[in-house]
PDB file of N, CA, C and O in Angstrom:
ATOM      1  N   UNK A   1     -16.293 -24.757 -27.171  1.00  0.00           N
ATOM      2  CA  UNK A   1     -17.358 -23.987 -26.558  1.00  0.00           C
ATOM      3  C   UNK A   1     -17.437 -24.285 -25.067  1.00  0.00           C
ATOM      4  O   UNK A   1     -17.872 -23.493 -24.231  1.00  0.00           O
ATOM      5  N   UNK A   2     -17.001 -25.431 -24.834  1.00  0.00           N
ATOM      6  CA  UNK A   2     -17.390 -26.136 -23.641  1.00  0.00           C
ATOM      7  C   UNK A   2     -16.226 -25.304 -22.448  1.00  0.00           C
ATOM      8  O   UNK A   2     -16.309 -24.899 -21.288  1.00  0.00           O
ATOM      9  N   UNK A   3     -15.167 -25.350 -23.514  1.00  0.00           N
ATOM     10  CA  UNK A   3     -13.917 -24.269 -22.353  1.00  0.00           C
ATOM     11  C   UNK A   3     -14.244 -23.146 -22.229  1.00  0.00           C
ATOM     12  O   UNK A   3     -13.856 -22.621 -21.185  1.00  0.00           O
ATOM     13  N   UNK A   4     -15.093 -22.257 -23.206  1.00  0.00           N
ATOM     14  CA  UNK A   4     -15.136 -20.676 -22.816  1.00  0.00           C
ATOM     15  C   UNK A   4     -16.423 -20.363 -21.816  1.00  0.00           C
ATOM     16  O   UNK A   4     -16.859 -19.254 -21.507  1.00  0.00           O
ATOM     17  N   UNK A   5     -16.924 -21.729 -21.381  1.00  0.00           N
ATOM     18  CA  UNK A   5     -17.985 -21.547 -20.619  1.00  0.00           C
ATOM     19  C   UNK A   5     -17.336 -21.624 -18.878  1.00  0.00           C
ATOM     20  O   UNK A   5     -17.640 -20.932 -17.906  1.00  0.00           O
ATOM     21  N   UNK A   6     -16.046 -23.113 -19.048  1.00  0.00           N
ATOM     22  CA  UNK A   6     -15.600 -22.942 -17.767  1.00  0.00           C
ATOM     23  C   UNK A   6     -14.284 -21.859 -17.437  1.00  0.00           C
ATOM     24  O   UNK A   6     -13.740 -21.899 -16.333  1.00  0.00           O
ATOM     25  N   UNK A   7     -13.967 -21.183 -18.184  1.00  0.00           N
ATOM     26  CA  UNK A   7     -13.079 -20.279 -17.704  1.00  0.00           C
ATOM     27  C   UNK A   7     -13.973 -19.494 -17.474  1.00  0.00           C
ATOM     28  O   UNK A   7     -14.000 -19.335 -16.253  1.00  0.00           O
ATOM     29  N   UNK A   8     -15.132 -18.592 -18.210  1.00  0.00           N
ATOM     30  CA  UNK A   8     -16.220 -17.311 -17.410  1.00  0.00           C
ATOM     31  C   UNK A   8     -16.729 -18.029 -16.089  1.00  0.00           C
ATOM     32  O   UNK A   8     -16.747 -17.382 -15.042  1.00  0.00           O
ATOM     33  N   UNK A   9     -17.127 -19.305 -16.116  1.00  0.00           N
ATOM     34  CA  UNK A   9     -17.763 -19.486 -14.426  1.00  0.00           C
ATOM     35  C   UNK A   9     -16.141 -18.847 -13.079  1.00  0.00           C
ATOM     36  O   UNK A   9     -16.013 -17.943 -12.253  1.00  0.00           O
ATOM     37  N   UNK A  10     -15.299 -19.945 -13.587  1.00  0.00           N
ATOM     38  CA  UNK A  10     -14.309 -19.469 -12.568  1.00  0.00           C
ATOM     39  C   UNK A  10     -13.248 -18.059 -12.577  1.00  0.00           C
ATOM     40  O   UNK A  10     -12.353 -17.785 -11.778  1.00  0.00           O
ATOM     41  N   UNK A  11     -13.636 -17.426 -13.585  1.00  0.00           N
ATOM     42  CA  UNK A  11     -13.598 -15.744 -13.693  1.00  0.00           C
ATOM     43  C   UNK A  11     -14.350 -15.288 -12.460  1.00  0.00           C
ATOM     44  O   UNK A  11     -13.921 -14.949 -11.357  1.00  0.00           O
ATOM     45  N   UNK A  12     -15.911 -15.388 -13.058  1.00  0.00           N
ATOM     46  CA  UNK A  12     -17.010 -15.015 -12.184  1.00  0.00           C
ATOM     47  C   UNK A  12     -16.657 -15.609 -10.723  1.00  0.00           C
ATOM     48  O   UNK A  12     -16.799 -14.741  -9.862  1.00  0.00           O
ATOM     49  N   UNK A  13     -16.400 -16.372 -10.412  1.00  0.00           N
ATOM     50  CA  UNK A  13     -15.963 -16.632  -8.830  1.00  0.00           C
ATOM     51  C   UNK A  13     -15.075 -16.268  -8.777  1.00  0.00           C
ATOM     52  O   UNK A  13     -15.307 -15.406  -7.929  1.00  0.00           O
ATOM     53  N   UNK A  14     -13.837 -16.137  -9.043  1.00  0.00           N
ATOM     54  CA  UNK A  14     -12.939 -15.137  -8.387  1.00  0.00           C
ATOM     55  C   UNK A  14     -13.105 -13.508  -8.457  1.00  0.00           C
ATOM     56  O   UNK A  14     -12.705 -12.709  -7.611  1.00  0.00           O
ATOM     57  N   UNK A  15     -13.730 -13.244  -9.562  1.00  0.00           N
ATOM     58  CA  UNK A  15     -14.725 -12.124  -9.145  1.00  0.00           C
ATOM     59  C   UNK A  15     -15.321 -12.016  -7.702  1.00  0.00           C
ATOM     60  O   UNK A  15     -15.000 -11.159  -6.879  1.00  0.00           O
ATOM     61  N   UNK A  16     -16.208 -12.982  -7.524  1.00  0.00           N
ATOM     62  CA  UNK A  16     -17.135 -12.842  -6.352  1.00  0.00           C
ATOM     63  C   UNK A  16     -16.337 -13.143  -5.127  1.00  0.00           C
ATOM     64  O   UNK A  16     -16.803 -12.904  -4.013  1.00  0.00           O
ATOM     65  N   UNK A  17     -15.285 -13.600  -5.276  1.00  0.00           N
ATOM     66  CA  UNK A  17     -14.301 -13.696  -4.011  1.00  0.00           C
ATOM     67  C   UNK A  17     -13.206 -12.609  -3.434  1.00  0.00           C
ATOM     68  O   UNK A  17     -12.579 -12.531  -2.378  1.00  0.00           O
ATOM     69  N   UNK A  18     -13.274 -11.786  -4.660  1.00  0.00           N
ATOM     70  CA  UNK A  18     -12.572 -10.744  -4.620  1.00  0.00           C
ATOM     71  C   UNK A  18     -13.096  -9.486  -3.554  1.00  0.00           C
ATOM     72  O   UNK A  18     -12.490  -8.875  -2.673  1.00  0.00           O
ATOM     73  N   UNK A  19     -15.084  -9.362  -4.266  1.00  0.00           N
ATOM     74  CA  UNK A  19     -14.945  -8.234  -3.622  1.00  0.00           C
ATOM     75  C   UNK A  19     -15.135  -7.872  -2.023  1.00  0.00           C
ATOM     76  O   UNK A  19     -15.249  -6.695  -1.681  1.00  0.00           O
ATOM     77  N   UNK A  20     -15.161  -8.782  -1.211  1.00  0.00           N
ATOM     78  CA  UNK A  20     -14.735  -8.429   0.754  1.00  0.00           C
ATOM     79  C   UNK A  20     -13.436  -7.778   0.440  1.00  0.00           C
ATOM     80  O   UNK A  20     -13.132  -6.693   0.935  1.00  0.00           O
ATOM     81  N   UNK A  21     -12.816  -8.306  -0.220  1.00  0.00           N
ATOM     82  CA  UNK A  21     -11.251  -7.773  -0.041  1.00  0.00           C
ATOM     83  C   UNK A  21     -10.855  -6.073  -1.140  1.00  0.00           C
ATOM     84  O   UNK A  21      -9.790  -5.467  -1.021  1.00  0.00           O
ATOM     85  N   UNK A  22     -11.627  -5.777  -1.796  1.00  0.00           N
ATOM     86  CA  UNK A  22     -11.938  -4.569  -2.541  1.00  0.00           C
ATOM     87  C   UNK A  22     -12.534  -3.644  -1.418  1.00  0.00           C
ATOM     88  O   UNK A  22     -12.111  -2.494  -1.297  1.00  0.00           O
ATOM     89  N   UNK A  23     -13.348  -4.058  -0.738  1.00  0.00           N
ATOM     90  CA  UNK A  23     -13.833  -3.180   0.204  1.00  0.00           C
ATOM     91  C   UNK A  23     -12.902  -2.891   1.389  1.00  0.00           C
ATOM     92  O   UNK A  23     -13.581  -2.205   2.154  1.00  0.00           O
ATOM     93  N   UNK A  24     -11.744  -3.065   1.895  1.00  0.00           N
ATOM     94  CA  UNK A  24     -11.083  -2.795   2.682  1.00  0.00           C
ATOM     95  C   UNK A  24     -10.248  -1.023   2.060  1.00  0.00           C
ATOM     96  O   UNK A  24     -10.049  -0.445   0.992  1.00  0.00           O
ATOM     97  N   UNK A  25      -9.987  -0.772   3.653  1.00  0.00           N
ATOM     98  CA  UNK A  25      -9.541   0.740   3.179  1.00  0.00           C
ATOM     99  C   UNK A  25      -8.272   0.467   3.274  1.00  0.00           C
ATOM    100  O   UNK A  25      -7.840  -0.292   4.142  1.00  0.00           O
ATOM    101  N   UNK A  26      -7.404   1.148   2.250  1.00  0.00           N
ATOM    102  CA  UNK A  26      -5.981   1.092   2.219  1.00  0.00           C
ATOM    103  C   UNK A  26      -5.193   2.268   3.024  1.00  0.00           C
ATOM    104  O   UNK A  26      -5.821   3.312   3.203  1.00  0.00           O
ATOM    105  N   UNK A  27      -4.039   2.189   3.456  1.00  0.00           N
ATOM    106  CA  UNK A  27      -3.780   1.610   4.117  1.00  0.00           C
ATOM    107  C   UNK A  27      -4.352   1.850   5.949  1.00  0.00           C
ATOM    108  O   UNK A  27      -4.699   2.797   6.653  1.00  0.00           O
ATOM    109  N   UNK A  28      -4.201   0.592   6.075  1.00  0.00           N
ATOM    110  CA  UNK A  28      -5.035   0.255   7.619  1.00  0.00           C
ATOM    111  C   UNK A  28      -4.277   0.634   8.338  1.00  0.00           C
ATOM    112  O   UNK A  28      -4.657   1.517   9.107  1.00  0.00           O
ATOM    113  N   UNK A  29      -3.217   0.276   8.408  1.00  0.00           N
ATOM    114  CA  UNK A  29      -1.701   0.720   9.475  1.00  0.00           C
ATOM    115  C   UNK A  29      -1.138   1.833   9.142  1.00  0.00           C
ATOM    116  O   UNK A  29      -1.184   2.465   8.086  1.00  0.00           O
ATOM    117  N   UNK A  30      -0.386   2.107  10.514  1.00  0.00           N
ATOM    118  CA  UNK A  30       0.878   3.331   9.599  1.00  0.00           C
ATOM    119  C   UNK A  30       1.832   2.572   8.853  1.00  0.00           C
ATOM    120  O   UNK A  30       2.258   1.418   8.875  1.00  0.00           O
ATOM    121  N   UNK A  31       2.082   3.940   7.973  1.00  0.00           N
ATOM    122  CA  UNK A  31       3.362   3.572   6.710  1.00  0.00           C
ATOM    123  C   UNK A  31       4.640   3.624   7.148  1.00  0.00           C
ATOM    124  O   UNK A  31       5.160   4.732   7.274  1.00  0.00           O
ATOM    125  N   UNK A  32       5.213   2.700   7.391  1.00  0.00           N
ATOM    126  CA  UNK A  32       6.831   2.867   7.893  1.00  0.00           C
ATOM    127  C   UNK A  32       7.771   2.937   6.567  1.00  0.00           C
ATOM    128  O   UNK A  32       7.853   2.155   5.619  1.00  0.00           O
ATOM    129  N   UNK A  33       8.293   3.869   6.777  1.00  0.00           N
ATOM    130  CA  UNK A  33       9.119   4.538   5.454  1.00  0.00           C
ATOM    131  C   UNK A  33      11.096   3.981   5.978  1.00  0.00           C
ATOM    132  O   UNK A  33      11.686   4.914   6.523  1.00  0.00           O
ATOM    133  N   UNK A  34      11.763   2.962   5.861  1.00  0.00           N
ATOM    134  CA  UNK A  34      13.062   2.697   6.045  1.00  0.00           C
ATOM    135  C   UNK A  34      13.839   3.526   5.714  1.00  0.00           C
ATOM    136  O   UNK A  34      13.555   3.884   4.571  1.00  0.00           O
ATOM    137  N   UNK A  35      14.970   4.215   6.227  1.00  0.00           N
ATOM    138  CA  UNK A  35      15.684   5.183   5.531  1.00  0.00           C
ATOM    139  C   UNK A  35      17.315   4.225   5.995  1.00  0.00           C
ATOM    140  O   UNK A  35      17.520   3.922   7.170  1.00  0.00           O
ATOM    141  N   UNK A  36      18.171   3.919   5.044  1.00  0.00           N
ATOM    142  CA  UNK A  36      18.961   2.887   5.610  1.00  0.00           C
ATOM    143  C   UNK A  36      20.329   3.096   5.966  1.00  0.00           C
ATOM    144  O   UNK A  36      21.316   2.360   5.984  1.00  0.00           O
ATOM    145  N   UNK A  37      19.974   5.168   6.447  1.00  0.00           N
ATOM    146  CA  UNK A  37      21.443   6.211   6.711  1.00  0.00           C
ATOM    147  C   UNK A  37      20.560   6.148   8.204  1.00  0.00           C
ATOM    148  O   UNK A  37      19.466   5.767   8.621  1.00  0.00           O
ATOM    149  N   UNK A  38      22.085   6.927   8.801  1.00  0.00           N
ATOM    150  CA  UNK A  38      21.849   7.767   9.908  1.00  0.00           C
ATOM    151  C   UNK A  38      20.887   8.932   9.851  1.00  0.00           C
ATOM    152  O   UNK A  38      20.640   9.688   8.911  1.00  0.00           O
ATOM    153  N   UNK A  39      20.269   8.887  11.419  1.00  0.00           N
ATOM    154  CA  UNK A  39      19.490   9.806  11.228  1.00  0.00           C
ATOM    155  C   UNK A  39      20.021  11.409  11.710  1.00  0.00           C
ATOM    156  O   UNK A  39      20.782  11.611  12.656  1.00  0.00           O
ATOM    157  N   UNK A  40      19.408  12.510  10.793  1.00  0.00           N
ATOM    158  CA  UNK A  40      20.077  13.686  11.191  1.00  0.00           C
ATOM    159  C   UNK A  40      21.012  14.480   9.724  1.00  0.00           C
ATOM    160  O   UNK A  40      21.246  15.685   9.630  1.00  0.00           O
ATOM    161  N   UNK A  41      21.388  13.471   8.773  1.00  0.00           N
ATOM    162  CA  UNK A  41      21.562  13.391   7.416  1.00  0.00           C
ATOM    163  C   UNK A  41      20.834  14.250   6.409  1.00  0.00           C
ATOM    164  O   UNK A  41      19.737  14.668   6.780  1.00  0.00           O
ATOM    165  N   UNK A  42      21.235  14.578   5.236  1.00  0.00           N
ATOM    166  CA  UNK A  42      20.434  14.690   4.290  1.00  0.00           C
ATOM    167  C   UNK A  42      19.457  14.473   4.248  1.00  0.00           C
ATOM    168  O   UNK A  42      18.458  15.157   4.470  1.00  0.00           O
ATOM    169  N   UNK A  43      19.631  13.193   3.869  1.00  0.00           N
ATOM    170  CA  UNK A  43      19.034  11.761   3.193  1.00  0.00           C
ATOM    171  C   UNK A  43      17.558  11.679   4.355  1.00  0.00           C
ATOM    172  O   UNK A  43      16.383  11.714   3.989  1.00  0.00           O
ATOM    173  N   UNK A  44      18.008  11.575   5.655  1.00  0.00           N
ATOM    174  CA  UNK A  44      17.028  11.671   6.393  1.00  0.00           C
ATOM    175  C   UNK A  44      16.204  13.045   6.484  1.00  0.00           C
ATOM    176  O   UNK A  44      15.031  12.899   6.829  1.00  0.00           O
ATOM    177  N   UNK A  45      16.559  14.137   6.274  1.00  0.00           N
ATOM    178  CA  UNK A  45      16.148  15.141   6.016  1.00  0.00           C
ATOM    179  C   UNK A  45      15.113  15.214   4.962  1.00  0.00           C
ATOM    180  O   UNK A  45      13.942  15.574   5.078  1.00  0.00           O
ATOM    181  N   UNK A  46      15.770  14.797   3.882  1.00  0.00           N
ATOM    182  CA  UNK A  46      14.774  14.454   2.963  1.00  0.00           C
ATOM    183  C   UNK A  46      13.385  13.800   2.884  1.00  0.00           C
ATOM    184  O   UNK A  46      12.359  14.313   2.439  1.00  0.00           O
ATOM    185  N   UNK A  47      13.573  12.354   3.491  1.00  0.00           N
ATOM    186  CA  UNK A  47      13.027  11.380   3.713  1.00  0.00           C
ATOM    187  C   UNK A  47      12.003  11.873   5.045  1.00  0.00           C
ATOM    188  O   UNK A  47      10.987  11.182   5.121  1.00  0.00           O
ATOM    189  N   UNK A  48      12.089  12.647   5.796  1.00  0.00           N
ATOM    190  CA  UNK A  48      10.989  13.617   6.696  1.00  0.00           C
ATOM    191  C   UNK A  48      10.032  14.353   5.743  1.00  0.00           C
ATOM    192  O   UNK A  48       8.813  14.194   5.799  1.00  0.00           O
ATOM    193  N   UNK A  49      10.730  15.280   4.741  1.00  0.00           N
ATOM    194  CA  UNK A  49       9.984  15.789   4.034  1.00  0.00           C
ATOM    195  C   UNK A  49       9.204  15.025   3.529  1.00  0.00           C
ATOM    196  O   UNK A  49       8.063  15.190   3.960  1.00  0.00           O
ATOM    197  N   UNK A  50       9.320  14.134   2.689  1.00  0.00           N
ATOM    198  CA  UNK A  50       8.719  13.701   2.005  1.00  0.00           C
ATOM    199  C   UNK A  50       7.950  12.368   2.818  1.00  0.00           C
ATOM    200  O   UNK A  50       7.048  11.870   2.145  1.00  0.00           O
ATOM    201  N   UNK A  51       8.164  11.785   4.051  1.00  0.00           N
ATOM    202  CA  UNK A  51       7.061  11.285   5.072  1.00  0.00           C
ATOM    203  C   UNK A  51       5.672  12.213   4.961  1.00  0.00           C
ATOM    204  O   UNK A  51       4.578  11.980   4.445  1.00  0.00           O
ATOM    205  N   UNK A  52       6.227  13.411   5.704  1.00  0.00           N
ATOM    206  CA  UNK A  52       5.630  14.234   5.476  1.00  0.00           C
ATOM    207  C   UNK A  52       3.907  14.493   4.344  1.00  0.00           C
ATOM    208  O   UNK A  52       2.680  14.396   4.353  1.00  0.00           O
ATOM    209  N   UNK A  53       4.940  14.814   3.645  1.00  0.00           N
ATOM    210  CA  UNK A  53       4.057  15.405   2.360  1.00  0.00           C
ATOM    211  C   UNK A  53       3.348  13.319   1.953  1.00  0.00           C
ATOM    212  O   UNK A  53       2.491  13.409   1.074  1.00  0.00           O
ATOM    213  N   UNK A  54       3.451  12.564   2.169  1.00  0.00           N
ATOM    214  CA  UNK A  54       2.430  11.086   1.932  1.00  0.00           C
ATOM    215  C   UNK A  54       1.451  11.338   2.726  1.00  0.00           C
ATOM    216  O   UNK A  54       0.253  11.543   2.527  1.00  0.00           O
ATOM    217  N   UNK A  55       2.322  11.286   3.982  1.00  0.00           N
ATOM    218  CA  UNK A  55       1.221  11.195   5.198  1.00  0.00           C
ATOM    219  C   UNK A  55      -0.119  11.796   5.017  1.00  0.00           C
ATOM    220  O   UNK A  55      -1.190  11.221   5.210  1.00  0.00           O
ATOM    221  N   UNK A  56       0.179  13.848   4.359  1.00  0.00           N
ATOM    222  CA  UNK A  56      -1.124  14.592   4.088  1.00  0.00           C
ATOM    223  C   UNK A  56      -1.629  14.242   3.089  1.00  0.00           C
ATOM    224  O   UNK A  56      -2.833  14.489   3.158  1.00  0.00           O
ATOM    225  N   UNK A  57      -1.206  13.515   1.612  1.00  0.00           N
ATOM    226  CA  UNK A  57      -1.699  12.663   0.223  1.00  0.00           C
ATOM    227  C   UNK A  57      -2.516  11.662   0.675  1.00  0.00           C
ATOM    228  O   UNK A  57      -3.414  11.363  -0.113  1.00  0.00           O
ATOM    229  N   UNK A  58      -2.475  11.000   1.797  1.00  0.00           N
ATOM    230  CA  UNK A  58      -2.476   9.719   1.882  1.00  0.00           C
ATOM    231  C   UNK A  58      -3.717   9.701   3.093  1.00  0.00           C
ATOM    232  O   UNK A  58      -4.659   8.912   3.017  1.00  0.00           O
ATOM    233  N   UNK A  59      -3.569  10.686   4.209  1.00  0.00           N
ATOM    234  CA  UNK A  59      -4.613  10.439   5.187  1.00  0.00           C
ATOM    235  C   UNK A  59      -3.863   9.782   5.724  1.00  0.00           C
ATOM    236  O   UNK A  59      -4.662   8.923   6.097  1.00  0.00           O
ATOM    237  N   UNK A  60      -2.885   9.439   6.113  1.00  0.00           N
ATOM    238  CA  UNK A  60      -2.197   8.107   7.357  1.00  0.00           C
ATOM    239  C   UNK A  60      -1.232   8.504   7.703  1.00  0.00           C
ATOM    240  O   UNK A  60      -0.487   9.208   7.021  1.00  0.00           O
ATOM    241  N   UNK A  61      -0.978   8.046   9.137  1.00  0.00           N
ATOM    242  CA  UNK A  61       0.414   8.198   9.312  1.00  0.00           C
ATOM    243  C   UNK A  61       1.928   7.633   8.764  1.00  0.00           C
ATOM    244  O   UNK A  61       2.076   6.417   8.639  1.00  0.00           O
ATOM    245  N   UNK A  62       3.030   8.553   8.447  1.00  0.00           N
ATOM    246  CA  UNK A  62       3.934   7.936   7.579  1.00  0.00           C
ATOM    247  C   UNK A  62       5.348   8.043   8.923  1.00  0.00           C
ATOM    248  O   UNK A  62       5.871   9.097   9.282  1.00  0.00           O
ATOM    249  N   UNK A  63       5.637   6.882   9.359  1.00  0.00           N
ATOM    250  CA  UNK A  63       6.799   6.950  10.471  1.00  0.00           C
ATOM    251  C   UNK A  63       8.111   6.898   9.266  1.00  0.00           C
ATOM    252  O   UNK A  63       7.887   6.550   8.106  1.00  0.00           O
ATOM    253  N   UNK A  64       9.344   7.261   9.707  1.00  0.00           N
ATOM    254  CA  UNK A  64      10.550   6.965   9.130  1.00  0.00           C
ATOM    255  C   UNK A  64      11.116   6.367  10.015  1.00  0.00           C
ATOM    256  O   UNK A  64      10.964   6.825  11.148  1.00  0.00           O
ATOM    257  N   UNK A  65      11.695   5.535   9.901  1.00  0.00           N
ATOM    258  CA  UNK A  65      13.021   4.811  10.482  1.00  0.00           C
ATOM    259  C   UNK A  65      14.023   4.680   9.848  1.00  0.00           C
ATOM    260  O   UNK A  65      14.154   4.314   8.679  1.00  0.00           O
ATOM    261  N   UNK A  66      15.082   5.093  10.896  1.00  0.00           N
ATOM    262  CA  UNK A  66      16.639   5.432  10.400  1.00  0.00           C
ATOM    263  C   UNK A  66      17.270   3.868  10.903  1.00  0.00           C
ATOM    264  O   UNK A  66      16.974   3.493  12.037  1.00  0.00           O
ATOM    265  N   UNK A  67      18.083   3.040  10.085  1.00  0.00           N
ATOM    266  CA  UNK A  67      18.723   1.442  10.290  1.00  0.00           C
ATOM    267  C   UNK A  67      19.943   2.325   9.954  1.00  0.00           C
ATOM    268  O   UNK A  67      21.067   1.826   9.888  1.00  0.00           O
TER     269      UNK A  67
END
């Protein structure tokens, strides 16, 4: 009995430590999307589109970078 009392206290505090960090808006930064072709490609072609189409899902900006 004595254990199911201290695992709910330290539940309940990491509960209560949790929520500052629940309240943050996701994401804070822009989204950098790696694309790991040349740019001008398909692949990068693609990978615009679909920057793209997050960015308006998402509310944020979505950069691509071509490595």
């Amino acid at each position: 009995m004595r254990k199911i009392s201290w695992h709910c206290l330290c539940g309940l505090l990491c509960a209560l430590f949790a929520l500052p960090v629940a309240a943050q808006n996701f994401p804070e930064k822009p989204i950098t999307l790696v694309v790991p072709y040349t740019a001008g490609g398909a692949t990068d072609v693609a990978m615009r589109a679909l920057a793209d189409a997050m960015g308006r899902q998402l509310g944020q900006r979505v950069i691509v970078e071509n490595r």
